[in-house]
N, C-alpha and C positions, 0 to 999 in steps of 0.2 A: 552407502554411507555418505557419498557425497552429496544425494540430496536430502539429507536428515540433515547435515550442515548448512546446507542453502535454506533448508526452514526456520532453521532457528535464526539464522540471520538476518530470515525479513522480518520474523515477528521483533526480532531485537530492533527492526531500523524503524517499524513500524509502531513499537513503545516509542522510540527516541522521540521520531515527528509528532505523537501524540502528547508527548510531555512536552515539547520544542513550542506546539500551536496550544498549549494550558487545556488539553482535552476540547478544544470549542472544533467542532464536528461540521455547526453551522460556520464557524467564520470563516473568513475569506481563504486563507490557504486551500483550506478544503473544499469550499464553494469552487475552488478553479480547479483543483486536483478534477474535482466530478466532472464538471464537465469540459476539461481537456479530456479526461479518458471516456468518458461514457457519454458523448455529446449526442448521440443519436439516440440515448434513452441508455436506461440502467436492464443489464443482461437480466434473461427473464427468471430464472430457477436464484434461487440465496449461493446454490453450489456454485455457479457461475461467478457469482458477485466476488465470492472468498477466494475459490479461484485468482482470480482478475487480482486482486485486494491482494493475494502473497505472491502474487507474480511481481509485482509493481513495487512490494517489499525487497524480494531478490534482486531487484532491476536495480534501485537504491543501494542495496549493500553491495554490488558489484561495480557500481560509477563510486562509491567510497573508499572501495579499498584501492582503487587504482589499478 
């Protein structure tokens, strides 16, 4: 149960920053998100990527809640 709550938390923290940055994918926020995390190249499989992508979700909604 408790990680069916950790998902919903990062897709929720991961709408917020998406609305926060007006959806721009390419601008800068996200231009440094990529490559602070994926500086050596973007993981090879999509499963990887989504992965990585709601991890980084959870990671945000746990430095929010305090």
């Amino acid at each position: 149960m408790n990680r069916v709550l950790d998902l919903i938390g990062a897709v929720y923290e991961l709408a917020r920053l998406a609305i926060l940055t007006r959806f721009r994918f390419k601008g800068p926020y996200w231009t440094w998100r990529q490559h602070t995390a994926f500086g050596r190249g973007l993981p090879e499989s999509r499963r990887e990527l989504l992965a990585s992508v709601l991890e980084y979700g959870a990671w945000v909604r746990r430095m929010r809640r305090g």
